[in-house]
C-alpha positions as CSV (number, residue, x, y, z in Angstrom):
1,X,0.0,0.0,0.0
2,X,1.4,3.5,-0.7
3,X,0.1,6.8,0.8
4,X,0.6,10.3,-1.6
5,X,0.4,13.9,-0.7
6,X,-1.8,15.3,-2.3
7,X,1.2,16.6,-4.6
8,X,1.9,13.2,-5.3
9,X,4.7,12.7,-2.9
10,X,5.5,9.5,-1.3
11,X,4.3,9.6,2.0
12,X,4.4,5.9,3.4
13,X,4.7,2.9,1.6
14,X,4.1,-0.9,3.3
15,X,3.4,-4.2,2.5
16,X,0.0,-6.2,3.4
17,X,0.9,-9.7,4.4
18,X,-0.1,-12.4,6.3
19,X,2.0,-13.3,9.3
20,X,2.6,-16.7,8.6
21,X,2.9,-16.0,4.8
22,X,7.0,-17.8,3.7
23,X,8.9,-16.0,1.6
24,X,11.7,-16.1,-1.3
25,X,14.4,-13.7,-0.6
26,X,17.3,-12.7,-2.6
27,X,20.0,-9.8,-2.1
28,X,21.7,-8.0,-3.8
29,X,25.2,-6.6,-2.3
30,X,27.4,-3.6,-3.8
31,X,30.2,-4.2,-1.4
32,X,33.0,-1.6,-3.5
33,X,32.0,2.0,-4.7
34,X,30.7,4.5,-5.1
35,X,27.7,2.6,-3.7
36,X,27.8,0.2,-0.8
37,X,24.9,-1.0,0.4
38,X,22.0,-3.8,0.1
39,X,18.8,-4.3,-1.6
40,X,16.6,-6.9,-0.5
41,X,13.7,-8.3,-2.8
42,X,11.0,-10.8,-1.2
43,X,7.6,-12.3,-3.0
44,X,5.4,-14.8,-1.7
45,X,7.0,-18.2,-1.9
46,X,4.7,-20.2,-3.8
47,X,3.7,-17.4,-6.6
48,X,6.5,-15.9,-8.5
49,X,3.7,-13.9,-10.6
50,X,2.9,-11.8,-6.8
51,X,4.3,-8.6,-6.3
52,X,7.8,-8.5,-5.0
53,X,9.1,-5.7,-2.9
54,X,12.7,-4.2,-3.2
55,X,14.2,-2.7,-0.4
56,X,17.0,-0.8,-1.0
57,X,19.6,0.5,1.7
58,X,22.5,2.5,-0.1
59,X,25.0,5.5,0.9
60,X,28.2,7.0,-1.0
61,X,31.8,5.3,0.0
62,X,33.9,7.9,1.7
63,X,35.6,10.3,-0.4
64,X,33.4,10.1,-2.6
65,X,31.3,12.9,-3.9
66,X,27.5,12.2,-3.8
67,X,25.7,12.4,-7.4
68,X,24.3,16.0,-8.1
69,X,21.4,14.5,-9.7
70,X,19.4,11.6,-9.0
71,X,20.7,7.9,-10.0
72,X,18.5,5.3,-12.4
73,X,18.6,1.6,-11.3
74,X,18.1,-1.7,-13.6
75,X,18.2,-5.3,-13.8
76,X,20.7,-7.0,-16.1
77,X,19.9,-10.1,-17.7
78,X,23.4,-11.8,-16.8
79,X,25.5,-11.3,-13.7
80,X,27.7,-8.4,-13.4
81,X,30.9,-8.4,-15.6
82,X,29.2,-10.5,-18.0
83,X,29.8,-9.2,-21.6
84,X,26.9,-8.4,-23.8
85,X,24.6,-8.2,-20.6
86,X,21.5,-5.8,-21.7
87,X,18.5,-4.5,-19.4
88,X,16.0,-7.2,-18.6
89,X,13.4,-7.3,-21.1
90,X,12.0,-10.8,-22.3
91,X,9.2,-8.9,-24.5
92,X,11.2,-6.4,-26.2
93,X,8.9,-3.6,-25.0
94,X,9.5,0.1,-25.0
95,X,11.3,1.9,-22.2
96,X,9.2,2.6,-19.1
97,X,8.2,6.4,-18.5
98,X,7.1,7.0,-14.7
99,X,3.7,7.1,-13.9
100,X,3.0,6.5,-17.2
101,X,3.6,2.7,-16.8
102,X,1.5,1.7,-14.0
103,X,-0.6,-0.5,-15.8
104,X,-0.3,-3.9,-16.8
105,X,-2.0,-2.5,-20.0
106,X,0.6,-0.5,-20.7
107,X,3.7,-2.7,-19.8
108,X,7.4,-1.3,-20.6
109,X,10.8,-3.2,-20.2
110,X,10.9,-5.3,-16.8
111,X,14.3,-4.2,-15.9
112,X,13.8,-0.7,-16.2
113,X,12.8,-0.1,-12.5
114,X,14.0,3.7,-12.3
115,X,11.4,4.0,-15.2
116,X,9.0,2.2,-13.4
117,X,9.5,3.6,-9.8
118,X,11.4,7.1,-10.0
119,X,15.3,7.5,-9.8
120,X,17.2,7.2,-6.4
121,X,18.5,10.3,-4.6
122,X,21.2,9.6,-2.9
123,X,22.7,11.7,-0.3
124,X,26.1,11.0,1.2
125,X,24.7,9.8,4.1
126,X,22.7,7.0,2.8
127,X,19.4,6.8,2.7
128,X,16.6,3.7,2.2
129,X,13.8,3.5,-0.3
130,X,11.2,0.6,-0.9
131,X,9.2,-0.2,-3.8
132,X,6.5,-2.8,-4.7
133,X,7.0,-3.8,-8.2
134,X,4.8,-7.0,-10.4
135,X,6.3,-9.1,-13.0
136,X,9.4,-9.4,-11.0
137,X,10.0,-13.4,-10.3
138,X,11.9,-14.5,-7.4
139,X,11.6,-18.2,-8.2
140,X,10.4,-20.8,-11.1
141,X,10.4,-19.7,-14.9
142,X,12.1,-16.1,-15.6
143,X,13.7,-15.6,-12.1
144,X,15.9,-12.4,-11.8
145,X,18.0,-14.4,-9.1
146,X,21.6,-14.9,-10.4
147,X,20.8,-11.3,-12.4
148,X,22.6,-8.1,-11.8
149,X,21.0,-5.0,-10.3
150,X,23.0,-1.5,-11.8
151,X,23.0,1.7,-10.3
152,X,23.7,4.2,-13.0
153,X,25.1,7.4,-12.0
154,X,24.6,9.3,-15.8
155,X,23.3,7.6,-19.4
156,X,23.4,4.2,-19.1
157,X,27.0,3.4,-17.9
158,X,26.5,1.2,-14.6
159,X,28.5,2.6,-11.6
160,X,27.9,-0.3,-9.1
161,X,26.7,-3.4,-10.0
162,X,25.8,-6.2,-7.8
163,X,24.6,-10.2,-8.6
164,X,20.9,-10.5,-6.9
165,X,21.2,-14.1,-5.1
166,X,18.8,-16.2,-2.8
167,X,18.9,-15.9,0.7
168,X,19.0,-19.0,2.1
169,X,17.4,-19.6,5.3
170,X,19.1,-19.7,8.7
171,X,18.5,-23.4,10.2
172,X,18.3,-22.9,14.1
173,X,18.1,-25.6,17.0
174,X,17.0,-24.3,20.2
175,X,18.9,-25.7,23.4
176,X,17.2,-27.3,26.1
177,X,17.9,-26.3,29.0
178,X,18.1,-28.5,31.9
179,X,16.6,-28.3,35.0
């Protein structure tokens, strides 16, 4: 659910969800700069055609100057460093246009999700930023795990790139505790 101004400004944006309700969760990590950071996507486990949210968590590596201008994001359809990787877009549609492309009758390129969303402003602090997004797979046929995630700092020349993969779950044993 996302709450606007009546500007259209962004005023709170969640995620309605059953307690109970298991997830698939990848990350993706920019671990050298000028980003460093995380973003997390989750979607229902059992229907990759759901919605799946993107958190992002992001801030400038020291030294660096933060962007004067606000920074796209995209999904590659190869892992970073691969040659020949392009923006995600199985059916060759037209680039996205904000607010423009909010309907799945009007669809646009998958991996655009700056087009899709709004660009990232990034001060040198860091800041967070979560989105809700549909057509995005998690799991089964067209997955973006084992994809790269770009931030683009001016045209389309990635600045940071980083391989979404699947979180795997943490396996924990509780201790008894004797009496």
């Amino acid at each position: 659910m996302v709450i606007h101004n009546q500007d259209g400004i962004r005023v709170a944006c969640g995620t309605i969800k059953y307690d109970d309700e298991a997830l698939v969760v990848a990350t993706a990590e920019f671990k050298t700069g000028p980003y460093v950071g995380k973003a997390t996507f989750s979607q229902p486990k059992d229907n990759n055609l759901a919605d799946t949210q993107i958190f992002m968590d992001l801030k400038m590596v020291e030294g660096v100057a933060a962007p004067t201008a606000p920074v796209a994001f995209a999904i590659l359809d190869a892992p970073c460093g691969r040659d020949g990787a392009r923006l995600l877009n199985p059916g060759a549609l037209q680039a996205c246009k904000q607010f423009e492309n909010t309907s799945p009758f009007k669809p646009c390129a998958l991996g655009d999700l700056s087009g899709r969303h709004g660009k990232l402003i990034l001060p040198m602090t860091g800041g967070q930023a979560m989105f809700i997004t549909d057509y995005l797979p998690l799991s089964k046929e067209g997955s973006v795990v084992g994809m790269s995630l770009v931030v683009e700092a001016s045209g389309a020349t990635p600045a940071a790139c980083a391989d979404i993969m699947p979180v795997v779950p943490a396996v924990r044993t509780l201790l008894r505790v004797s009496s």
